[in-house]
C-alpha positions as CSV (number, residue, x, y, z in Angstrom):
1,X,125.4,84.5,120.0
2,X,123.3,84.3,117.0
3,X,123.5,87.0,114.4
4,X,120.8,89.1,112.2
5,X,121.7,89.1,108.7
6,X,120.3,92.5,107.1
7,X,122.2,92.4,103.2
8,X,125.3,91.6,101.5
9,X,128.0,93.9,99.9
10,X,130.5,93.6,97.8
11,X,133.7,94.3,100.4
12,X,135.1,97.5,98.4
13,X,131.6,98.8,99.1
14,X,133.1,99.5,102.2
15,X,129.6,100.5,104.0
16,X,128.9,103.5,106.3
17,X,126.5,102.6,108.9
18,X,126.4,105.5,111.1
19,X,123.3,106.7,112.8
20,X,121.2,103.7,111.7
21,X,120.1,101.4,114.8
22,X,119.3,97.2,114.3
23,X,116.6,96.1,115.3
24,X,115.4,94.8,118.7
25,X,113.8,96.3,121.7
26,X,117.5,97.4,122.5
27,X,118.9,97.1,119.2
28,X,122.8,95.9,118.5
29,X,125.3,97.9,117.0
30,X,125.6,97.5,113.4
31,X,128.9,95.7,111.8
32,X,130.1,93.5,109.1
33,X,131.3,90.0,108.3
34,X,133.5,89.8,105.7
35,X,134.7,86.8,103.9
36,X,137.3,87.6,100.4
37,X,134.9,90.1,98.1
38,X,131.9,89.8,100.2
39,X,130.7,91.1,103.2
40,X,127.2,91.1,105.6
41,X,126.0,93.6,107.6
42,X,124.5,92.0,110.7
43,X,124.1,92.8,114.5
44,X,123.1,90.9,117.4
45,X,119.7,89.4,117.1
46,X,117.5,89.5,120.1
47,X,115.5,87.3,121.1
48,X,111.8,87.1,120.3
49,X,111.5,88.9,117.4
50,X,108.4,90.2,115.9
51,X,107.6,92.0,112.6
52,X,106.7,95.3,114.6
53,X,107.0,98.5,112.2
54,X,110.0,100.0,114.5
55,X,112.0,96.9,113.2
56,X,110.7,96.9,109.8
57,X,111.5,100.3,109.3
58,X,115.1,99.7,111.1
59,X,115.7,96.7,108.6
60,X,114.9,99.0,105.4
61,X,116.8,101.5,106.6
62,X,120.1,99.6,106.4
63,X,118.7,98.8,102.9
64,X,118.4,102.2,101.5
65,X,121.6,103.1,103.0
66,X,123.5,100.4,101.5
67,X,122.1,100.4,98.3
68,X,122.5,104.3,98.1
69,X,126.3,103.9,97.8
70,X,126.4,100.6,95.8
71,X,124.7,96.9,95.1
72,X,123.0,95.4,97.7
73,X,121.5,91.8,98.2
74,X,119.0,92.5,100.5
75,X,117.8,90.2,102.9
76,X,113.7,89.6,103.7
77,X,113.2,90.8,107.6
78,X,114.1,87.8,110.1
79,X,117.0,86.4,108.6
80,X,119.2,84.8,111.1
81,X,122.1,83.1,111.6
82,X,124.4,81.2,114.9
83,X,126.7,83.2,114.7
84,X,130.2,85.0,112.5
85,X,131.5,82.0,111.9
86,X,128.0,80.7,110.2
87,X,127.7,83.9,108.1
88,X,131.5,83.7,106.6
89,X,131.2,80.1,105.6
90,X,128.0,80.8,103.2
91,X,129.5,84.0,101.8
92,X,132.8,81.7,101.1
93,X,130.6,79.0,99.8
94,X,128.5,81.2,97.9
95,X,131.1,83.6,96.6
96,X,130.8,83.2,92.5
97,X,127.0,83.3,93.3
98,X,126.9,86.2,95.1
99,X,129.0,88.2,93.3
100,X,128.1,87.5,90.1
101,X,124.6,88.8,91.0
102,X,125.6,91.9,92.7
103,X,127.5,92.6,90.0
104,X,124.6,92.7,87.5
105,X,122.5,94.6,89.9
106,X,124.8,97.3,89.8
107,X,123.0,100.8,88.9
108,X,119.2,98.9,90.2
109,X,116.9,99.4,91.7
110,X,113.1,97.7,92.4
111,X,110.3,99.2,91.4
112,X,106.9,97.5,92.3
113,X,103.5,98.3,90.8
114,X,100.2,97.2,91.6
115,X,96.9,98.3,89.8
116,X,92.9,98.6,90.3
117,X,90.0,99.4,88.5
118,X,86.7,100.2,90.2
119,X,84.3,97.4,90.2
120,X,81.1,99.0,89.3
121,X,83.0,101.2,86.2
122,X,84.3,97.5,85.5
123,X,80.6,95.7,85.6
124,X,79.1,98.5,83.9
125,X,81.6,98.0,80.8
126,X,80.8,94.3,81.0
127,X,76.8,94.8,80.8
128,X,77.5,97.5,78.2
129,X,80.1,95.8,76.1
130,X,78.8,92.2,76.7
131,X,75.7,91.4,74.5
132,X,75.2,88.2,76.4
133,X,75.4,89.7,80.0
134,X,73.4,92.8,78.6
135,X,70.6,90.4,77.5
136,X,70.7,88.5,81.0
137,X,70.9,91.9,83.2
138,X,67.5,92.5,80.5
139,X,65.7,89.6,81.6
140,X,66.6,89.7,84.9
141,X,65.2,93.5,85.4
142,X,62.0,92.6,83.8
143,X,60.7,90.0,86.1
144,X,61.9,87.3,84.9
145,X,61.3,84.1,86.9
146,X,63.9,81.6,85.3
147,X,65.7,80.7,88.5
148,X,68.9,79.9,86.6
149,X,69.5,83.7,85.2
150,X,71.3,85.1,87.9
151,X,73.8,82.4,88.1
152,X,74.2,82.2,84.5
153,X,74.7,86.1,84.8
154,X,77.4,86.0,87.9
155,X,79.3,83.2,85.7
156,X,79.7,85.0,82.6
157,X,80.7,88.4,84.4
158,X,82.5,86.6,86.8
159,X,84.7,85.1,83.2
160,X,84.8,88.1,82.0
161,X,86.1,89.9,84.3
162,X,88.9,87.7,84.8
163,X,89.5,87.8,81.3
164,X,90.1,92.0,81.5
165,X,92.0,91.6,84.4
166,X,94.2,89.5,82.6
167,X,94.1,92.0,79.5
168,X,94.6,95.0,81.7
169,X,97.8,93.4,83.5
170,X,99.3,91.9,80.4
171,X,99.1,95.6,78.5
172,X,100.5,97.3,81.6
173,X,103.6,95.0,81.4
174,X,103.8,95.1,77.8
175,X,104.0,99.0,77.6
176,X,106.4,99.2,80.4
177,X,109.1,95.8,80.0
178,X,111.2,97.9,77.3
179,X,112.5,100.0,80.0
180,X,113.2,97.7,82.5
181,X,116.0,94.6,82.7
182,X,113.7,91.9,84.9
183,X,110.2,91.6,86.1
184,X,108.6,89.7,89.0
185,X,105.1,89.1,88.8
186,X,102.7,88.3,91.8
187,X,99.4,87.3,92.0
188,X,96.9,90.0,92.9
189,X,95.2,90.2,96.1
190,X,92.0,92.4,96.9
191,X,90.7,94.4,94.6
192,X,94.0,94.4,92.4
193,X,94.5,93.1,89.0
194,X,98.1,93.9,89.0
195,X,101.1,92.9,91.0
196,X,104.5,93.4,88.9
197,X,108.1,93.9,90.6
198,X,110.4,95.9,88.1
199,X,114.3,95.8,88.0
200,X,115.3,99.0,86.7
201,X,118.6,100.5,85.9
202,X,119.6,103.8,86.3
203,X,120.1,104.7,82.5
204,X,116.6,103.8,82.0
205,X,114.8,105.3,85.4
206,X,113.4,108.7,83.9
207,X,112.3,107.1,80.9
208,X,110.5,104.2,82.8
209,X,108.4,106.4,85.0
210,X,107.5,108.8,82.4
211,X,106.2,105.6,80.4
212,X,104.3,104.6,83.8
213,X,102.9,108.1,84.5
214,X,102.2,108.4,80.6
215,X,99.8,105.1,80.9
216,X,98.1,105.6,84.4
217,X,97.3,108.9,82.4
218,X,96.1,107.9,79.3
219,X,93.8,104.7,81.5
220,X,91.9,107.3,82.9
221,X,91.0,108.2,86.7
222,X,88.6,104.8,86.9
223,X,91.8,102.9,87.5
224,X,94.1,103.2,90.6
225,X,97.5,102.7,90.6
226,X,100.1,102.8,93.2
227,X,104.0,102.7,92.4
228,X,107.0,102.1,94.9
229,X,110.6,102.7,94.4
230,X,113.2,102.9,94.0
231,X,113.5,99.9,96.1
232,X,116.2,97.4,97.8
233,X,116.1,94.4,94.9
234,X,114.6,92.1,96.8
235,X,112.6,90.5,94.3
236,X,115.6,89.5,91.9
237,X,117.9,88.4,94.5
């Protein structure tokens, strides 16, 4: 029978799983495949899974509890293998890999960011800050009937706003990498200008937030931003 792969331990980690549920309409119990120093935690996988929030939440919770007592390699939801047999031949195969890696995320955890600014505090500071723009929104608002000013006008903001989102982001990660061992960054979606991953240990935690908080703070209430963690690693495995 094919098997759901949730994370992998290190084999002293020595996991306790009880209470938490797999995932599934009628989920599996929960055990371990152990090969040497390594071991997965993995349960039946039924068939036809979907992304549905019971199973997402299932899957994370094996997460938090693993990584609670130890490190963790956590696994993205869906991960599947045939069967045991599958499972112990790519932790034997990948042994010096994957123990190398849970061994310097020991004391991690993930911490992921994101950041916004509102749009019209945004455009205003272009049209204020801008002389070019200024002198375009001028023209515009007085009746002008050059056909190309409005276009010129959504070009240049449209650079520079770019341009500030890029500024924004890079000060963000610039004020915050000293207290953090790895980032991750993704591209923004939405409204976002920021989407950073932080690996952060456990000697540096208190100091990292208070940086975070410090800067959200001192931006002002014009920008939005929303921290997770700590979280399973999974962007530096």
């Amino acid at each position: 029978m094919a098997v759901y792969v949730y994370s992998i331990t290190a084999a002293p980690h020595s996991p306790d799983l009880g209470g938490l549920t797999g995932v599934g309409e009628a989920p599996a119990e929960l055990r371990t495949v152990c090969a040497g120093p390594l071991c997965a935690v993995v349960s039946d996988a039924p068939e036809g899974l979907r992304p549905k929030r019971r199973d997402l939440v299932a899957h994370q919770a094996v997460q938090e509890r693993l990584m609670g007592t130890g490190p963790v390699l956590p696994l993205r939801f869906g991960f599947t293998a045939p069967d045991d047999d599958a499972v112990r031949a790519v932790l034997t195969e990948r042994r010096e890999e994957y123990t190398q890696r849970l061994t310097a995320l020991e004391g991690c955890a993930e911490y992921h960011l994101k950041g916004a600014v509102e749009e019209e505090v945004l455009l205003r500071r272009i049209l204020q800050e801008t002389p070019e723009a200024r002198q375009l929104n001028d023209e515009i608002r007085a009746g002008s009937t050059r056909p190309d000013l409005p276009l010129a006008l959504g070009e240049l903001v449209a650079h520079e706003v770019l341009a500030r989102h890029q500024a924004l982001a890079s000060g963000v990660v610039e004020a915050l990498r000293p207290h953090t061992r790895q980032e991750r960054i993704s591209e923004p979606t939405g409204d976002d200008f920021l989407n950073i991953s932080f690996l952060v240990d456990d000697e540096h935690r208190q100091v990292f937030l208070a940086a975070e908080k410090g800067l959200t703070h001192e931006l002002g209430q014009e920008f939005d931003f929303r921290l997770h963690g700590p979280l399973p690693p999974y962007s530096f495995v």
